[in-house]
N, C-alpha and C positions, 0 to 999 in steps of 0.2 A: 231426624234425631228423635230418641224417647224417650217424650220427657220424663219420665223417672225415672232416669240414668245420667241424666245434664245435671254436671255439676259431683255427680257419684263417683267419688275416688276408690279403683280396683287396683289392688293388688294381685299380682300374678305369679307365683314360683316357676322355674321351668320355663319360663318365658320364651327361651330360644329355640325351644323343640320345635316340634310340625307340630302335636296338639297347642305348646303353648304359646304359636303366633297365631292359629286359629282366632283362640280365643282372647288373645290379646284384638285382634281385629275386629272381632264379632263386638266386644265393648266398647271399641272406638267407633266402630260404624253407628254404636245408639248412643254415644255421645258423654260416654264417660271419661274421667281422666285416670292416666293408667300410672304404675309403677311395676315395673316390669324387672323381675329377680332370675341371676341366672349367673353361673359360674363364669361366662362370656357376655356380654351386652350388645346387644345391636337389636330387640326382636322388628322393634318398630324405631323411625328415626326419634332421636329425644324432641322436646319441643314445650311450649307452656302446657301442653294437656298430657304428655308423655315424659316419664323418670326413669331411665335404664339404670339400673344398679347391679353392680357384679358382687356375688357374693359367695360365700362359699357355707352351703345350710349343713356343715358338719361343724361347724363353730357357733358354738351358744352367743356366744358374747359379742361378735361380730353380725351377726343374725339381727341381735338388738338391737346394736348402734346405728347399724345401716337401713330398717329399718325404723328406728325412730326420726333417723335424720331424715328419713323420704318422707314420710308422712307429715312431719313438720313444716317442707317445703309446700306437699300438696293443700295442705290444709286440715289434713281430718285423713280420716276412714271410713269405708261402706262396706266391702265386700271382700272377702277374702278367697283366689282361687288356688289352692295348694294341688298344684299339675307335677312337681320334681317328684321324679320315679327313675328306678329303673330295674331291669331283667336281666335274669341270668339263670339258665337251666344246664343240665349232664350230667348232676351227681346226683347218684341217689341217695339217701338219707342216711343210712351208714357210710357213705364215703362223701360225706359234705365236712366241707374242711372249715374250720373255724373261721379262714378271711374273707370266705364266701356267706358267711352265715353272720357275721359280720357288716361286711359290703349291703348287703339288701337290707338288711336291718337299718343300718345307720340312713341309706337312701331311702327306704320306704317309712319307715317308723320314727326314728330317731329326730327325722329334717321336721316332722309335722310337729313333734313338741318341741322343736325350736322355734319352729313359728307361730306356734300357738303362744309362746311365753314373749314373744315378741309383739304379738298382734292384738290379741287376746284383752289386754289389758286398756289398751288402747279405743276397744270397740265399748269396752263396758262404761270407760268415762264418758266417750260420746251418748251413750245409751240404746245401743244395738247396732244388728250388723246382719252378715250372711260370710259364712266361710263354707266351700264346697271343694272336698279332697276328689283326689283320683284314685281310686283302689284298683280292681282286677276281677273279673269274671273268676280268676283263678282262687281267688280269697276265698269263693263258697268252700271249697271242694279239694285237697290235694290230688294233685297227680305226679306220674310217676315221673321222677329227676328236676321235678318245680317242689320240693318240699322245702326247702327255705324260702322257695319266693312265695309261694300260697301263704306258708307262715306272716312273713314281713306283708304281705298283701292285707292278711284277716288283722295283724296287729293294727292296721292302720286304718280297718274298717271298726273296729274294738273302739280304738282309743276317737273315732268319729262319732259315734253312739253315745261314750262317754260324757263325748262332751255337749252332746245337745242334751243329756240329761242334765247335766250342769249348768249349761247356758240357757235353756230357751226359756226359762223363766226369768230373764233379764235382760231379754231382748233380742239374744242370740240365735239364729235359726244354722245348723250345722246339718248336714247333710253328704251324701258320698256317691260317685257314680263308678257304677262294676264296668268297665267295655271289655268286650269280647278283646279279637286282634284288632288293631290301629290300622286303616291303609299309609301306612308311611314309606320310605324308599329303605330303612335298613329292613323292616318286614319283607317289603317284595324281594329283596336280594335273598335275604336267608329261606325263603320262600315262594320261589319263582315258580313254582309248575300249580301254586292255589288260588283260587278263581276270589280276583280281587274284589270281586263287585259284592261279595258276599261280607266283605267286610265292614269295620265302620270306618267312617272317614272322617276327617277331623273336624271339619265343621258340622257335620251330624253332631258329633259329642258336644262341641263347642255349645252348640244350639241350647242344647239339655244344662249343662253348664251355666249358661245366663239365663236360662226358666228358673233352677233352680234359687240362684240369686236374685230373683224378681220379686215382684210384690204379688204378681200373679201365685209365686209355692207359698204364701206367707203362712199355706196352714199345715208345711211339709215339716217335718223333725225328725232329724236321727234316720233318715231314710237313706238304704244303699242302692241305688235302682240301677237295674242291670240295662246296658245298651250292648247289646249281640249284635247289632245287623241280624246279615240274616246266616250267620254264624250255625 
């Protein structure tokens, strides 16, 4: 166990994915207690140091209650990991349809100011914290038939910058990590003939993920640092 993490209640978005049981694990293996957010529950089994809570982060006001109510249970707040994302490419920018443009919007951008308005408020009574999003390698840069998701990617790298400009003089350390491709199992299927090893893998990310939220980054702010593999 490490200890400055015993005792450290982490919230998790996305929890059910392959990034977000990674990283749900990597904080229980150093001994934190988790709450774990995800449109389905189960990442890890519930238990005194584990809160599964199903939620749905396109509802403001459901966002709040659900987690106010978790955090109430846990005790408090320490760190916030905002993982819920998701992808969708094929159209190219004049033929990108409003549901599409939408959809990534609402999942990349939209979910993080819902939990910031939920979390947020919460860390600053305590008197700080660490929240670390998940953006996209693809945020730098558009490419061709990802221009709404590079969009909703940099919005989310935007409004992470923003808010370490706002927070980290109140304790708040906010921060964002870009990864290339994910080694997960819908990647390899959509992408069976590229060489996996080149990718990241989710407890590489993970790893960066809980440096970030350490006390070791305590003198990181506003940073998007790219994890490529070897991409």
């Amino acid at each position: 166990m490490n200890a400055q993490n015993a005792q450290r209640v982490v919230l998790i978005t996305g929890a059910s994915g392959q990034l977000g049981r990674a990283v749900a694990q990597t904080f229980q293996d150093r001994g934190a207690r988790l709450i774990l957010l995800d449109r389905q529950s189960g990442a890890l089994p519930d238990g005194d140091a584990v809160l599964n809570v199903t939620v749905d982060l396109a509802d403001r006001q459901q966002v709040a209650q659900r987690i106010g109510e978790a955090v109430a249970r846990m005790g408090g707040l320490h760190t916030v990991c905002h993982i819920a994302g998701g992808f969708r490419m094929g159209e190219a920018v004049h033929e990108t349809s409003a549901a599409t443009w939408d959809f990534l919007m609402d999942l990349n951008a939209r979910s993080l100011l819902h939990v910031a308005a939920a979390t947020v408020p919460l860390l600053l009574k305590q008197g700080g914290g660490q929240i670390v999003t998940v953006g996209a390698g693809a945020a730098a840069r558009g490419g061709a038939q990802m221009g709404a998701y590079s969009a909703a990617k940099s919005a989310l790298v935007r409004l992470t910058e923003s808010m370490s400009a706002e927070l980290k003089d109140q304790g708040i350390r906010v921060n964002c990590v870009l990864p290339s491709i994910i080694d997960t199992p819908d990647n390899r299927q959509s992408m069976p003939d590229a060489d996996f090893a080149r990718w990241v893998a989710p407890q590489a990310l993970a790893d960066v993920i809980a440096f970030l939220a350490s006390d070791a980054a305590r003198a990181i702010h506003g940073a998007a640092i790219p994890v490529s593999g070897r991409v």
